[in-house]
ZAPA-737004 format. One record per atom (N, C-alpha, C): residue in one letter; atom name; x, y, z. Coordinates in nm, 2 decimals, always signed. Layout:
a / CA / X / Y / Z $
...
REM end
This chain:
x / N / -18.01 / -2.01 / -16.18 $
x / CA / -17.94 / -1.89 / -16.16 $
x / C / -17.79 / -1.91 / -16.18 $
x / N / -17.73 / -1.82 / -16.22 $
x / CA / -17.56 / -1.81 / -16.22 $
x / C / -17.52 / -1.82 / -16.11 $
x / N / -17.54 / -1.83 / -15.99 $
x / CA / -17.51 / -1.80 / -15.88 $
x / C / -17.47 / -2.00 / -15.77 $
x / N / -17.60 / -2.07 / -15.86 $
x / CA / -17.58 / -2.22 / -15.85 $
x / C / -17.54 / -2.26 / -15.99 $
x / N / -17.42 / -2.34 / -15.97 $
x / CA / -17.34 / -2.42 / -16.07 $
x / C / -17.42 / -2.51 / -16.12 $
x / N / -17.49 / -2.59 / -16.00 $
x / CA / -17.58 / -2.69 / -16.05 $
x / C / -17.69 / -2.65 / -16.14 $
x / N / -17.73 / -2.55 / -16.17 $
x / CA / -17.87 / -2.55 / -16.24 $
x / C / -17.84 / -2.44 / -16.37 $
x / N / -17.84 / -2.50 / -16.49 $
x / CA / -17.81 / -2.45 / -16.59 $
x / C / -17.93 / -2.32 / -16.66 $
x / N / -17.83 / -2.24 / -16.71 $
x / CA / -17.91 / -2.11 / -16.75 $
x / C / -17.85 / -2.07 / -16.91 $
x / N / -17.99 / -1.97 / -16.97 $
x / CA / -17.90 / -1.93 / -17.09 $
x / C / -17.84 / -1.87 / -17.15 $
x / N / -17.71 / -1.92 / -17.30 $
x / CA / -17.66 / -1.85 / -17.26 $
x / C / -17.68 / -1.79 / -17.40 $
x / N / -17.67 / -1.69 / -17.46 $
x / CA / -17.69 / -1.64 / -17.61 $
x / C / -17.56 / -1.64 / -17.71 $
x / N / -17.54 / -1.65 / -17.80 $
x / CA / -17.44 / -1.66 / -17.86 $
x / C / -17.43 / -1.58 / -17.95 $
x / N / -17.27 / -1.50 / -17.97 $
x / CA / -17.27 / -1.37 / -18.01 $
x / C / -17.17 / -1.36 / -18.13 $
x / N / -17.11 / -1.53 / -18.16 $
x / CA / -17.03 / -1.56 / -18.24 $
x / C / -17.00 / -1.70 / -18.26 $
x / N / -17.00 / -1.74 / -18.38 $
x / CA / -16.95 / -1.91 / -18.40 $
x / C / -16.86 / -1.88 / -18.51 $
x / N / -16.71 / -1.91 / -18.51 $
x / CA / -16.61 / -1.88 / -18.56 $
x / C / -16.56 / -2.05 / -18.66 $
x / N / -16.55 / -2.08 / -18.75 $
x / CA / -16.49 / -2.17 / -18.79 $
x / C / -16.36 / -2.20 / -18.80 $
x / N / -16.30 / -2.28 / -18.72 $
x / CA / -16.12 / -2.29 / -18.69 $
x / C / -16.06 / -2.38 / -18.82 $
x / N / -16.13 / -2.51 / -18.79 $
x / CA / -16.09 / -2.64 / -18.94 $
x / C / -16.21 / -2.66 / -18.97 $
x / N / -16.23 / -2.76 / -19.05 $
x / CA / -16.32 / -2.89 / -19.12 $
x / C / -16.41 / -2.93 / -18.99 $
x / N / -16.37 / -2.96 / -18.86 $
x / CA / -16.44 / -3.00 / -18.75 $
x / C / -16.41 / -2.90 / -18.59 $
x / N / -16.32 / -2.82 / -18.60 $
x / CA / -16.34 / -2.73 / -18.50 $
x / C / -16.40 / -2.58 / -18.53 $
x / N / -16.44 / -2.52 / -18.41 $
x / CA / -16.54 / -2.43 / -18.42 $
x / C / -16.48 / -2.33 / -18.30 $
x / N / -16.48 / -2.22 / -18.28 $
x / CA / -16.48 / -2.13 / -18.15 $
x / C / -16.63 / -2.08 / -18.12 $
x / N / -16.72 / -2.12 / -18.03 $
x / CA / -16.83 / -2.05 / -18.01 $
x / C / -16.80 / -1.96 / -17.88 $
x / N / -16.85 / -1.79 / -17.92 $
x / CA / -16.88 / -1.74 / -17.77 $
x / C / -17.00 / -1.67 / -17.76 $
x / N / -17.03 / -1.70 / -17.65 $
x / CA / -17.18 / -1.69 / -17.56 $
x / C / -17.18 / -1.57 / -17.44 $
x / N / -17.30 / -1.47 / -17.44 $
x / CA / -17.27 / -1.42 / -17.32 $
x / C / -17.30 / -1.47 / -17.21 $
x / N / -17.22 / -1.46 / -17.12 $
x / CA / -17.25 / -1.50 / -16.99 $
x / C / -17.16 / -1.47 / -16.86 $
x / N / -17.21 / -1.40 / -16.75 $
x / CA / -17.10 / -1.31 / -16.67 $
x / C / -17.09 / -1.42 / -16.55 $
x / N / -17.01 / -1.48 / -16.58 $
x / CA / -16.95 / -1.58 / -16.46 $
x / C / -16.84 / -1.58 / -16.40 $
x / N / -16.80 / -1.59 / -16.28 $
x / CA / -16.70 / -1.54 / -16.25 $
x / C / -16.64 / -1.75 / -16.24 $
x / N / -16.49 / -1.70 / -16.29 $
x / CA / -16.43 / -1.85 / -16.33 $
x / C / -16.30 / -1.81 / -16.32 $
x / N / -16.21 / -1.92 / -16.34 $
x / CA / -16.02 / -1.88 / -16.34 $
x / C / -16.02 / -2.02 / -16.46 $
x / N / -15.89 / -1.97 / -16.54 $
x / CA / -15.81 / -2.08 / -16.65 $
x / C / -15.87 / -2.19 / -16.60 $
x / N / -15.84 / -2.29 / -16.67 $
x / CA / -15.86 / -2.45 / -16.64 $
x / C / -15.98 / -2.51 / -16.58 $
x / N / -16.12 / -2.38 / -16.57 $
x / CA / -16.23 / -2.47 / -16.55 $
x / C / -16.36 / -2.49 / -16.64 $
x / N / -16.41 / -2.53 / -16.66 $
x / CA / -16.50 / -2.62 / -16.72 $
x / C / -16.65 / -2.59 / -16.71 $
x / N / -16.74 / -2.63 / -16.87 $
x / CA / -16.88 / -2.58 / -16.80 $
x / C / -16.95 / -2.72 / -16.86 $
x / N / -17.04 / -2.74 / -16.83 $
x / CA / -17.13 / -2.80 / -16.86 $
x / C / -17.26 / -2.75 / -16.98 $
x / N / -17.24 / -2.77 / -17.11 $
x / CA / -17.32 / -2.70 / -17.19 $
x / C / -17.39 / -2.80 / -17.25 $
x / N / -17.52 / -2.76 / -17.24 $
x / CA / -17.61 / -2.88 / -17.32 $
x / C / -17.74 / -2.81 / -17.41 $
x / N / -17.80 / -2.89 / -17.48 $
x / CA / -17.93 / -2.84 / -17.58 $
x / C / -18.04 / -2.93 / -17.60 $
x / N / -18.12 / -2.85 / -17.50 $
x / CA / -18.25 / -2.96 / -17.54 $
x / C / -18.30 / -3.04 / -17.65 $
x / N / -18.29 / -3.22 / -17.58 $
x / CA / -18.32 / -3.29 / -17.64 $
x / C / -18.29 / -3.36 / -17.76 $
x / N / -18.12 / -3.30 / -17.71 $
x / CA / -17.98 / -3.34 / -17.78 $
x / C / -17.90 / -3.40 / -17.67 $
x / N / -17.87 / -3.33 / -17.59 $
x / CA / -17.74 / -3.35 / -17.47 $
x / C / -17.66 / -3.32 / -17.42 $
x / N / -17.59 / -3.33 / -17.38 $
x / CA / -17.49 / -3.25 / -17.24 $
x / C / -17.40 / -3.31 / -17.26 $
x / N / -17.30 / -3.18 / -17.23 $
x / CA / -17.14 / -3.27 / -17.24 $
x / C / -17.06 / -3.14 / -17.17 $
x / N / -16.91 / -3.17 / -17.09 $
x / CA / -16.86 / -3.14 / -17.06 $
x / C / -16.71 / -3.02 / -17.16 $
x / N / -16.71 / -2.91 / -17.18 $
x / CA / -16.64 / -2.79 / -17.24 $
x / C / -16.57 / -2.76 / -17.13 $
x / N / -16.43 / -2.67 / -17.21 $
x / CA / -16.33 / -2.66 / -17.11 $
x / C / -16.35 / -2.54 / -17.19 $
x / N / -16.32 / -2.40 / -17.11 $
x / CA / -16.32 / -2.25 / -17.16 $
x / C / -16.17 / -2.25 / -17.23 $
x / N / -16.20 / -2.23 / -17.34 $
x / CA / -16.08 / -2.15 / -17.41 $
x / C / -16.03 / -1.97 / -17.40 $
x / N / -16.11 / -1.92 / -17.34 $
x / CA / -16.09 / -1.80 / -17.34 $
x / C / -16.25 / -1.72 / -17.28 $
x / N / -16.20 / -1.61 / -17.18 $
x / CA / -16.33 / -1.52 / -17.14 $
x / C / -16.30 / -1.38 / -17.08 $
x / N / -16.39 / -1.34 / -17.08 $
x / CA / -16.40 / -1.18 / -17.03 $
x / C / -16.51 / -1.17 / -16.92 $
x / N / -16.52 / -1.06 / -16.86 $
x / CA / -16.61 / -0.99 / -16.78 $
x / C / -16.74 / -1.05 / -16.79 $
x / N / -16.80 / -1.03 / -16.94 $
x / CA / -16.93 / -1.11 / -16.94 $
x / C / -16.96 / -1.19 / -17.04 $
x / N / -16.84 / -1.25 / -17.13 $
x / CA / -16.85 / -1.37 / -17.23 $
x / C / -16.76 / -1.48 / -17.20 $
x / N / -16.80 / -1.61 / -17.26 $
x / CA / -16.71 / -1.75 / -17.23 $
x / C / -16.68 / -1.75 / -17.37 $
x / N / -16.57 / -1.84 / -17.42 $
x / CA / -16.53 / -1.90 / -17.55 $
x / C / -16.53 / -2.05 / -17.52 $
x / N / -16.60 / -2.09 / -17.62 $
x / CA / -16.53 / -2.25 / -17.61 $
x / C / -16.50 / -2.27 / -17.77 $
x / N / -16.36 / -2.37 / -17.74 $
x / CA / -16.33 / -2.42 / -17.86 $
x / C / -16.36 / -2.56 / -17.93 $
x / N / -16.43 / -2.61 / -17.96 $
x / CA / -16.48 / -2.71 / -17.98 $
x / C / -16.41 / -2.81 / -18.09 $
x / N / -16.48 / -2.94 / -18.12 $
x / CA / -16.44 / -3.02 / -18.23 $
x / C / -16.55 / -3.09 / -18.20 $
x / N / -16.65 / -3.07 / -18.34 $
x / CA / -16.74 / -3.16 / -18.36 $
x / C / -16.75 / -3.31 / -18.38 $
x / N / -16.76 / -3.38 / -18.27 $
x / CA / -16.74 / -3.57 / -18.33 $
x / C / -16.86 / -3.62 / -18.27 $
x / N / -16.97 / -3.53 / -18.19 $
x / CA / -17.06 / -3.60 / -18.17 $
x / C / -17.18 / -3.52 / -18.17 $
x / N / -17.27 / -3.62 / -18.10 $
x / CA / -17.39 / -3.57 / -18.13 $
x / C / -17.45 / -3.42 / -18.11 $
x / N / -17.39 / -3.36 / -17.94 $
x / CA / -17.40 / -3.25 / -17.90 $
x / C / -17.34 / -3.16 / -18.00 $
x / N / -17.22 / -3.20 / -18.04 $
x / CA / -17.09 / -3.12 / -18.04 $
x / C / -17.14 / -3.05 / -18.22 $
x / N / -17.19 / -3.16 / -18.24 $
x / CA / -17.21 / -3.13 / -18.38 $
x / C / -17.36 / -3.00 / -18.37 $
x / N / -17.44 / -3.06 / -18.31 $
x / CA / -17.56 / -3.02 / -18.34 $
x / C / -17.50 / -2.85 / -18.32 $
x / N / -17.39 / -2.82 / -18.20 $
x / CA / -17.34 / -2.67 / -18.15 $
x / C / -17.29 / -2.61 / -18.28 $
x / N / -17.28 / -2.68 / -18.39 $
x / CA / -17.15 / -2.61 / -18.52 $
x / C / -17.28 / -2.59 / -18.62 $
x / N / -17.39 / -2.63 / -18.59 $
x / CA / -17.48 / -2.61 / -18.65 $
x / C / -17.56 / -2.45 / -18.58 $
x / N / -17.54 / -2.41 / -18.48 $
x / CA / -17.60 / -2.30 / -18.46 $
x / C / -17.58 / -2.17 / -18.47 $
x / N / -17.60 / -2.03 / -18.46 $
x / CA / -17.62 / -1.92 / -18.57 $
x / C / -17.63 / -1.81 / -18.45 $
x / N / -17.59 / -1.73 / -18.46 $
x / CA / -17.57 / -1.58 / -18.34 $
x / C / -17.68 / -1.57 / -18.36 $
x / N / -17.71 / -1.54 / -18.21 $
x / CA / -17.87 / -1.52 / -18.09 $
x / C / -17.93 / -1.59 / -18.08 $
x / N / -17.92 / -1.72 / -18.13 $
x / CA / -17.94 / -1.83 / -18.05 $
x / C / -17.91 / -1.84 / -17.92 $
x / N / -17.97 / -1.96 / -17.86 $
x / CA / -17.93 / -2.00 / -17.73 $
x / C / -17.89 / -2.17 / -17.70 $
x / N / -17.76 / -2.13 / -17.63 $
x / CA / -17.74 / -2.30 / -17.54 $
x / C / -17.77 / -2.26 / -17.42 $
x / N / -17.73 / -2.36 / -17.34 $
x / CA / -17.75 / -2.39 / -17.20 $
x / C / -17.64 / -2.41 / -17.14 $
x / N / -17.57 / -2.35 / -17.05 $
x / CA / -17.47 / -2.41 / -16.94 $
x / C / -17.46 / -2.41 / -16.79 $
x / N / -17.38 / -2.46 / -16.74 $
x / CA / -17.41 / -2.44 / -16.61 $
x / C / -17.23 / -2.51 / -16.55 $
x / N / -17.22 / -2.42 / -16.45 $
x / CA / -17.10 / -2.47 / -16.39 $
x / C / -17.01 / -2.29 / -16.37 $
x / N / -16.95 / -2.28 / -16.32 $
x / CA / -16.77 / -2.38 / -16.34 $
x / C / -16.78 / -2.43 / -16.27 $
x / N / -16.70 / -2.57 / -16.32 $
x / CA / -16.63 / -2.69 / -16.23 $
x / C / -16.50 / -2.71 / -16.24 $
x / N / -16.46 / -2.75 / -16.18 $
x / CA / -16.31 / -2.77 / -16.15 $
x / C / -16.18 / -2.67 / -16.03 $
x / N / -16.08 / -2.70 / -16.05 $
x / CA / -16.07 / -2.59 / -15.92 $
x / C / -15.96 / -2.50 / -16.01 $
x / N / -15.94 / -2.51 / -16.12 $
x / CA / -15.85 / -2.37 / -16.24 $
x / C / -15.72 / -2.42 / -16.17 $
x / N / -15.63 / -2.30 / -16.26 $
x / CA / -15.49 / -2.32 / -16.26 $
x / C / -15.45 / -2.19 / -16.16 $
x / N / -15.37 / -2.22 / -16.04 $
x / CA / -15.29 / -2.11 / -15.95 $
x / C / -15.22 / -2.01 / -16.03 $
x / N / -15.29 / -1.92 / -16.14 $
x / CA / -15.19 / -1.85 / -16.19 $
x / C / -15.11 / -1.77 / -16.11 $
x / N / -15.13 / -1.70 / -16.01 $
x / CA / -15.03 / -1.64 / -15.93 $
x / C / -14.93 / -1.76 / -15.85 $
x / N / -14.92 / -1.83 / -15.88 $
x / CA / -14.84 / -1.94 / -15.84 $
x / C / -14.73 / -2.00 / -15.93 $
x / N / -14.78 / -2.01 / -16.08 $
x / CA / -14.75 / -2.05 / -16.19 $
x / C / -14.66 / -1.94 / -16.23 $
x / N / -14.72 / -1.79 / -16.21 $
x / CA / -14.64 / -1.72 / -16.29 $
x / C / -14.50 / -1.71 / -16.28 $
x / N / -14.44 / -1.69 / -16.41 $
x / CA / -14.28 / -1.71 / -16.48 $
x / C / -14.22 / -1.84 / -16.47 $
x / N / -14.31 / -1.94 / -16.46 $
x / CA / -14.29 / -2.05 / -16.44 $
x / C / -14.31 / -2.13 / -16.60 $
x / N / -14.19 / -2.23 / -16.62 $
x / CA / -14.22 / -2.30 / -16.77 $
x / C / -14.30 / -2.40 / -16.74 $
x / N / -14.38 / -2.45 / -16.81 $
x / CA / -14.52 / -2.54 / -16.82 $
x / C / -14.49 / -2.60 / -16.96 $
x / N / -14.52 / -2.71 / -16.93 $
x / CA / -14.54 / -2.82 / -17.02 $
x / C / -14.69 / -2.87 / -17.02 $
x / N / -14.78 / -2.81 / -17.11 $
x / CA / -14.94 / -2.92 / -17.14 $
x / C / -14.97 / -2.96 / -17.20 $
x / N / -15.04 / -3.12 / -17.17 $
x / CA / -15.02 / -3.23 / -17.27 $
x / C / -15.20 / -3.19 / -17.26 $
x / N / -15.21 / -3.26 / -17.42 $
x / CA / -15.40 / -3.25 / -17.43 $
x / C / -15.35 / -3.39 / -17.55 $
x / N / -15.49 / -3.43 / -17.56 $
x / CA / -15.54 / -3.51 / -17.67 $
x / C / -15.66 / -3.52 / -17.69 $
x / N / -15.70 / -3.61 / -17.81 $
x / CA / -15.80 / -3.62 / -17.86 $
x / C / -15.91 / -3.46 / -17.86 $
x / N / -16.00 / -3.47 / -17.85 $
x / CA / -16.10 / -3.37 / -17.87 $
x / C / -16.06 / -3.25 / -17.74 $
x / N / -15.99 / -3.31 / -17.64 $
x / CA / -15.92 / -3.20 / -17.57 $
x / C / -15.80 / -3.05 / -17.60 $
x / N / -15.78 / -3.18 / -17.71 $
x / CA / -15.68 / -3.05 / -17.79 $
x / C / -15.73 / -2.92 / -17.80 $
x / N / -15.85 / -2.88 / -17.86 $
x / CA / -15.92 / -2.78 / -17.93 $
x / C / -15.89 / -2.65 / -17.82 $
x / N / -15.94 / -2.68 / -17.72 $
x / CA / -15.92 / -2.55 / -17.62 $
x / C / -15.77 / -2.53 / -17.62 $
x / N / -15.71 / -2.59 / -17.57 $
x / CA / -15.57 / -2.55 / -17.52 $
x / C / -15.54 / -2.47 / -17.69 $
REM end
């Protein structure tokens, strides 16, 4: 259920956007209630699971931005609107935006992290 982080549910996909050569924007419906900076857990059976950081969401869709370099990551650039993955989570504890706001920020990313930010 959406309701436990821990136990992953489906999610349909309503768009796979091609960014470069190896990144992808996929978004999925799914009405989760989340804040900036946290994280899901998306996997595909009898492929594998890996950790996504949300690039972007609404009311009842997630975005992730991806870069295919592996096994998961790749098999996800290979899939097609209404299909389904699997996620589960948020984890992490997000960014204080009411805390942050009007405030200058500096954020550093690398490697395969880059893609979201």
């Amino acid at each position: 259920m959406k309701d436990n982080p821990y136990r992953p549910f489906a999610a349909k996909i309503t768009s796979l956007t091609p960014e470069t050569d190896l990144e992808f924007t996929l978004t999925v419906e799914a009405s989760v209630d989340m804040t900036p900076g946290q994280f899901f857990q998306v996997s595909l059976p009898k492929i594998g699971e890996a950790p996504l950081s949300i690039s972007a969401f609404g009311p009842d869709w997630i975005q992730f931005t991806v870069r295919a370099v592996g096994r998961l990551t790749n098999a996800l650039q290979d899939l097609r609107k209404g299909e389904d993955l699997f996620i589960r989570g948020p984890y992490g504890v997000g960014f204080p935006l009411d805390v942050l706001q009007d405030s200058n920020l500096v954020i550093v990313a690398g490697g395969s992290g880059t893609a979201p930010v």
